[in-house]
C-alpha positions in Angstrom: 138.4 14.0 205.4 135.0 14.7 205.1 132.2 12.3 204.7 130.7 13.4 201.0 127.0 14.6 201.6 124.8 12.7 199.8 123.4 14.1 196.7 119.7 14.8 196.8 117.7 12.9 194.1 115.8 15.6 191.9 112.8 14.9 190.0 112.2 15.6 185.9 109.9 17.7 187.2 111.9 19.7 189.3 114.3 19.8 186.7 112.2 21.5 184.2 111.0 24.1 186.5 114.3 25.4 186.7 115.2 25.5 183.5 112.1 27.1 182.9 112.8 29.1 185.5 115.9 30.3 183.8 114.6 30.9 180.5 112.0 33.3 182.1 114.6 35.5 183.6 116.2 35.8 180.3 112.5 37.5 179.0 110.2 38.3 181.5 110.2 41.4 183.8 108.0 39.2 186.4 111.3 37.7 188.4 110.6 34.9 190.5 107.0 34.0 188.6 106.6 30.4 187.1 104.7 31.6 183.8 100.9 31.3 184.3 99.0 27.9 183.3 97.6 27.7 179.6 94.9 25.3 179.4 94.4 26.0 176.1 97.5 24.7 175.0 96.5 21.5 177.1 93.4 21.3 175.3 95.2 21.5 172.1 97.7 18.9 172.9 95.0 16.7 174.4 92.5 16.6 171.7 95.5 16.0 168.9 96.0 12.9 171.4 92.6 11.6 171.1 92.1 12.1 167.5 95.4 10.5 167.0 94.6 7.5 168.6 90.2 7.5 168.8 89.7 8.9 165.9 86.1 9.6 165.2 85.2 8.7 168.6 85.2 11.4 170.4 82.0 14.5 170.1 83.6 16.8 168.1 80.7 19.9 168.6 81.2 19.2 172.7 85.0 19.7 172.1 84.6 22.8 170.2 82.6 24.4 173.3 84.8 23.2 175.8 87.5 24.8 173.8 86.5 28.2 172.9 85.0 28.7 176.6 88.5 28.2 177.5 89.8 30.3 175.4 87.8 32.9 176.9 88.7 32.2 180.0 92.1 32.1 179.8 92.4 35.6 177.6 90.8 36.7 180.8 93.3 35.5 183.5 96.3 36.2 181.2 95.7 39.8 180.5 98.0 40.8 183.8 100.6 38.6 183.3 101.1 38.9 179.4 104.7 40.0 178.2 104.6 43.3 176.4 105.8 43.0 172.9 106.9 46.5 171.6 105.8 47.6 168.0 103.0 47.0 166.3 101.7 44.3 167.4 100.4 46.1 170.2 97.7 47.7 167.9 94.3 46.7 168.1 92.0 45.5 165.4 89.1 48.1 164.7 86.6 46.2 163.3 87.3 42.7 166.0 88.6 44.8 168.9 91.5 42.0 169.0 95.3 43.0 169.3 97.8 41.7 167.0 99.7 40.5 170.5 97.1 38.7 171.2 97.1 37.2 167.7 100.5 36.5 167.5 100.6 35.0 170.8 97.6 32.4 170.5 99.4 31.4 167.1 102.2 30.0 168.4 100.3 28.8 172.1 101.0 25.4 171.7 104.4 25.7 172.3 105.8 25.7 175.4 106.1 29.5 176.9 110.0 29.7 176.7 110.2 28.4 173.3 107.9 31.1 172.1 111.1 34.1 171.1 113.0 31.1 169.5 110.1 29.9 167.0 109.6 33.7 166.6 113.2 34.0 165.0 113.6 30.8 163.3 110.5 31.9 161.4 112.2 35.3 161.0 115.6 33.2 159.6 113.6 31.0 157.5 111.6 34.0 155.8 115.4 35.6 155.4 116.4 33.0 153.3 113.6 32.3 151.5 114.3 35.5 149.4 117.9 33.3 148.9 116.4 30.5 147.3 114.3 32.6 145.0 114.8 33.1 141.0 113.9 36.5 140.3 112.9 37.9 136.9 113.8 41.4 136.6 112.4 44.2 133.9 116.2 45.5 132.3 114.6 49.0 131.1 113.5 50.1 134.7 115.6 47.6 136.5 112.6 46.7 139.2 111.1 43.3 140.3 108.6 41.5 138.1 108.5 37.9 139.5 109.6 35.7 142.3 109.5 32.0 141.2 110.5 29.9 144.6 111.0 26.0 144.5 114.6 25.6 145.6 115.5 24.9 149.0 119.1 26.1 148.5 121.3 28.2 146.4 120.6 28.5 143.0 123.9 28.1 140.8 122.7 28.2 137.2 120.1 29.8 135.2 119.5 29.4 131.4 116.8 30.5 129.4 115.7 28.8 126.1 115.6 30.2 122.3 113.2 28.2 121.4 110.5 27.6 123.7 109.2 29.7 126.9 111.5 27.3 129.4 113.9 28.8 131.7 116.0 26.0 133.7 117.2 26.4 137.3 120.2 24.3 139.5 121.0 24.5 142.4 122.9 22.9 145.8 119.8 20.7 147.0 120.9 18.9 143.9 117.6 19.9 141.9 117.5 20.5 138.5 114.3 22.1 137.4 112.3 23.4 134.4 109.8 26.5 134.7 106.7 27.4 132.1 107.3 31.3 132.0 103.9 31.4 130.5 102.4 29.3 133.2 104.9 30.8 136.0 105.6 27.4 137.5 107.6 23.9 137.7 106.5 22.0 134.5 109.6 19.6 135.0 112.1 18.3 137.2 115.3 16.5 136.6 116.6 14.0 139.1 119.8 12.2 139.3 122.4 14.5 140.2 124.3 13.0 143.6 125.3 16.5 145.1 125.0 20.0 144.1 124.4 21.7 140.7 127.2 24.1 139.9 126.2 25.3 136.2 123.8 23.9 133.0 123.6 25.0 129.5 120.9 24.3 126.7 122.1 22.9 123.7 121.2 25.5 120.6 119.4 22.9 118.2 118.9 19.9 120.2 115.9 19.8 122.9 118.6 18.4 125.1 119.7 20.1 128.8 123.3 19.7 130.0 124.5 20.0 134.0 127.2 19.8 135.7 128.0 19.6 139.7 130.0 18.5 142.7 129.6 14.8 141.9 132.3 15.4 138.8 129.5 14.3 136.3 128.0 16.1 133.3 124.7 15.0 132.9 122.5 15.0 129.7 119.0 15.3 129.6 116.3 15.3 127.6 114.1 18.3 128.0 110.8 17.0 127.4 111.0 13.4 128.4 113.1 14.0 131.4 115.1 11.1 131.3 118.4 11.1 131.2 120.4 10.6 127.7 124.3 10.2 128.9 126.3 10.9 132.3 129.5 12.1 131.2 132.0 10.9 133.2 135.4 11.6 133.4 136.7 14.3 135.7 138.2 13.9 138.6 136.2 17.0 140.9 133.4 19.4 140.5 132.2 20.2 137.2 132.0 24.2 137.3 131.7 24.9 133.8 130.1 23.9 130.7 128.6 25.1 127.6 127.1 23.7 124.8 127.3 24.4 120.7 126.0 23.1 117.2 128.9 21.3 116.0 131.5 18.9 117.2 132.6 19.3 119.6 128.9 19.8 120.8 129.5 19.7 124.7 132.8 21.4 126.5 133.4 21.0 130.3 135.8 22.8 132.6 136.7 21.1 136.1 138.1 21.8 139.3 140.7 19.2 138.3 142.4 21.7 136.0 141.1 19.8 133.2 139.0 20.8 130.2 137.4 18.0 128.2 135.1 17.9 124.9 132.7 15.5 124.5 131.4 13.4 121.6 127.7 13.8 122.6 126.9 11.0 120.4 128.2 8.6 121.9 129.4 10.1 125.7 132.8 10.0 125.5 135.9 12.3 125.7 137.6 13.2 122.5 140.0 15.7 123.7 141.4 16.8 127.5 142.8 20.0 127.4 146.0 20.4 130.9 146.8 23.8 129.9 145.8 25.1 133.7 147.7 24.6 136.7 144.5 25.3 139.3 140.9 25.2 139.1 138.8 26.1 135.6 135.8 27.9 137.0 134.7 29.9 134.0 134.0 29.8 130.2 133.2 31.5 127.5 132.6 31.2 123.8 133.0 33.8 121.2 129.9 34.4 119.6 131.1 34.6 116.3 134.8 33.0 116.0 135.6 29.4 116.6 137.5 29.7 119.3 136.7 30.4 123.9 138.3 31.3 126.5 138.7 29.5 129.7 140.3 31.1 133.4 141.6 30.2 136.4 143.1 32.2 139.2 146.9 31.6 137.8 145.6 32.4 133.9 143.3 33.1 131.1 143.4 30.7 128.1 142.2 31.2 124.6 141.8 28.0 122.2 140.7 27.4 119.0 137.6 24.9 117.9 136.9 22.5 117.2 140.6 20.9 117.8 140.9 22.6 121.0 144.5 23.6 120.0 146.3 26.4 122.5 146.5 29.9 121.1 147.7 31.9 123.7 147.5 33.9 127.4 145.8 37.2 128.4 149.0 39.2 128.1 148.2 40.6 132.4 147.2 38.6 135.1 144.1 39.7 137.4 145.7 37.9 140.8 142.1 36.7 141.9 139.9 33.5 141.3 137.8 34.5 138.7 134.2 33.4 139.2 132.8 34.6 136.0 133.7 35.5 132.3 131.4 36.8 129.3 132.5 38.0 125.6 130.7 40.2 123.4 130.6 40.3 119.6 132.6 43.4 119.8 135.6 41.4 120.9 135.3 42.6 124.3 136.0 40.2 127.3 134.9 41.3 130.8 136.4 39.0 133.6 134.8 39.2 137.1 137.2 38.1 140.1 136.6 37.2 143.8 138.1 40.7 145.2 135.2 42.3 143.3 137.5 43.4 140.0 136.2 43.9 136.3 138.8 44.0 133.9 137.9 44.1 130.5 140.2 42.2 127.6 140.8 42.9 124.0 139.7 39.1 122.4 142.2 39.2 119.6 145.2 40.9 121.4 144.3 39.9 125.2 146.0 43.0 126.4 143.7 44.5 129.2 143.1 48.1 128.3 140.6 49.0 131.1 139.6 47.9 135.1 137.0 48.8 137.6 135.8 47.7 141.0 132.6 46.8 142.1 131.4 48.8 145.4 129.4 46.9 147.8 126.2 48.1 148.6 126.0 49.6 152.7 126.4 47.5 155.6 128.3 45.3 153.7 131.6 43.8 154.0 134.0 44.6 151.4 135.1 41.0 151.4 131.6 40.6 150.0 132.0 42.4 147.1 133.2 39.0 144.7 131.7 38.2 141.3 130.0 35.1 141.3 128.1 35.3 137.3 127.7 38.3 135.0 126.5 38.3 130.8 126.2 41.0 128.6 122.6 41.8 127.1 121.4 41.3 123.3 122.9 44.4 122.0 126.2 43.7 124.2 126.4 47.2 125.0 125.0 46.6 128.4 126.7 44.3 131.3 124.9 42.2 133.9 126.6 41.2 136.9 125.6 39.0 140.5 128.0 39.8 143.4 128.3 38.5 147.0 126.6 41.1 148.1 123.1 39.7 147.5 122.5 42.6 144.6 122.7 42.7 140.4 124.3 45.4 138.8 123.5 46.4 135.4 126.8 48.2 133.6 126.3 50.5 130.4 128.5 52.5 128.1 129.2 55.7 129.9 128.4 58.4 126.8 130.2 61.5 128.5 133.5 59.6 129.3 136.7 61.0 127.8 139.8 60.3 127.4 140.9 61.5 131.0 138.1 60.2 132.8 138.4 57.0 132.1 141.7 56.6 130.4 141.9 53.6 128.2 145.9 51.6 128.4 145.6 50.4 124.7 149.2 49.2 123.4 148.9 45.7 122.7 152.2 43.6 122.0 152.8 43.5 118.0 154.3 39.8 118.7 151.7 37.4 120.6 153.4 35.4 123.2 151.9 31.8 123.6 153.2 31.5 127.1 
């Protein structure tokens, strides 16, 4: 058997050249080159040393020469060894004779040379979902962008916009829950206390009071202007998804992700009723605006009951077979559902027979898994039909004025008996 050679001890040093090495094949065309030196970035890292530790010690206007001498210098030895960067940051400057390369190359110079294509596309990720965490206020007529308001560092789950003053109210995952000025165009307010993420929030219609609801199975209540927090209504077992707010008793209604549905006496934070009707999850909500009554759905069924009691009255007489995200009403009687598989069916509120569907196209180069319904609304007039899908775009549904009967056929022949089951 052979005597094991002994292993060769190898320097840090050594080490990093050849993983430097290695990231260099990967991007420059120079094989077998170590990258050339960059006493600029040595200057850099130097002088953040000394002002670090001497600060106001060292001569600041003998630094500066040092530096941009060289700077000059070393644009001069580089020019042969640069990496070409196709595009335009080739292009040239007419008015400083600089080059965006070399622009966008003595930006980031104080990294290290093989880290320069990574920082390049974290900023390009972190500039991708920047447009994620945005709320976006659109103009309904022309349907194009009129403001970006950014703040959130995550998702935004809810929106609500207030009837009585110029405050819209944004939640989200980071577990934020803030207040814009639309006047002003900025954060005026923020409310903190929420433990995890924001799923939904609702403005009560007489009160200045804000409620939210998240992933740490509490309903929060919070008063608008002094930002403290008035009750945490506590009581479910899982997230709180859903929750709107009305006038009268009961003035606060919740659905969970523990099948449950509970009203609240907001006076005094407690639970006067818990509705067990579902069998799975109660994601959406919605209120009729004009009878006392809602309706609540999960992916097995859709619910209606009566207010303020909360008493059963009976199920959408079809069944959509998807986890419905979303749910809105009009005054009309018309109930659009919006499901995970990208479906719109649209109910009759006193009947619950479904007389209509559609599906939602994604828009190209996406997925068709992406086509789910995640919010949607009708307008003031209710003639018109907001949705948000997975697909990162809003769609804005109207009454189609040519349609006839054979177009789009409408399957009207409701039940004459209602079945409560």
């Amino acid at each position: 058997m052979e005597a094991e050679l002994p292993v060769e001890p190898q320097s840090l040093k050594k080490l990093s050249f050849k993983s430097l090495k290695r990231a260099l094949d990967l991007f420059s065309p120079l094989h077998g080159h170590f990258p050339p030196l960059d006493p600029e970035s040595k200057k850099i890292r130097m002088s953040h040393k000394l002002n670090t530790e001497y600060r106001g010690v060292k001569d600041t206007a003998t630094s500066n020469a040092k530096a941009a001498a060289q700077s000059k210098a070393h644009q001069a030895s580089a020019a042969s060894n640069a990496l070409a960067l196709p595009g335009p940051e080739n292009s040239t400057d007419p008015q400083k004779g600089v080059s965006n390369k070399d622009i966008l190359c003595h930006s980031i110079s104080f990294f290290p040379f093989f880290f320069n294509y990574f920082f390049i596309f974290i900023l390009g990720v972190l500039q991708l979902f920047s447009f994620c965490y945005a709320g976006k206020i659109w103009d309904l007529a022309s349907g194009r962008l009129k403001l970006t308001l950014t703040g959130h560092i995550e998702q935004i789950r809810g929106l609500a916009v207030s009837s009585k003053h110029t405050y819209m109210f944004s939640a989200g995952d980071d577990k934020q829950v803030k207040c814009w000025d639309l006047e002003q165009n900025k954060v005026i307010r923020s409310y903190h206390g929420h433990l995890s993420g924001v799923y939904c929030l609702a403005v009560h219609p007489t009160i200045d009071i804000l409620l939210t609801g998240g992933r740490d199975s509490v309903c929060r209540v919070w008063d608008i202007r002094s930002k403290m927090q008035i009750h945490a209504l506590s009581g479910h077992d899982n997230t709180v998804c859903s929750v709107f707010t009305r006038p009268t008793d009961p003035q606060v209604i919740t659905g969970s992700h523990d099948t449950t549905i509970k009203f609240w006496d907001l006076r005094y934070g407690k639970t006067m009723a818990t509705l067990t009707h579902h069998k799975k999850s109660v994601r959406a909500m919605a209120l009729h605006p004009k009878e006392d009554c809602f309706a609540s759905a999960s992916a097995e069924n859709i619910k209606k009951f009566s207010l303020p009691r909360g008493e059963f009255m009976h199920n959408m007489l079809s069944q959509q077979k998807t986890i419905i995200n979303a749910m809105a009403v009009n005054e009309e009687g018309v109930l659009a559902t919006g499901g995970d598989n990208g479906s719109m069916w649209f109910w009759d509120w006193r009947s619950g027979h479904n007389f209509q569907q559609d599906q939602t196209l994604v828009q190209p180069g996406s997925l068709d898994s992406e086509a789910g319904i995640y919010a949607m609304t009708y307008d003031l007039t209710g003639s018109r039909l907001i949705t948000c899908e997975a697909d990162k775009t809003i769609k804005m549904w109207k009454e189609d004025e040519t349609a006839t009967p054979e177009t789009h056929p409408v399957h009207f022949k409701p039940p004459k008996d209602m079945r409560r089951f």
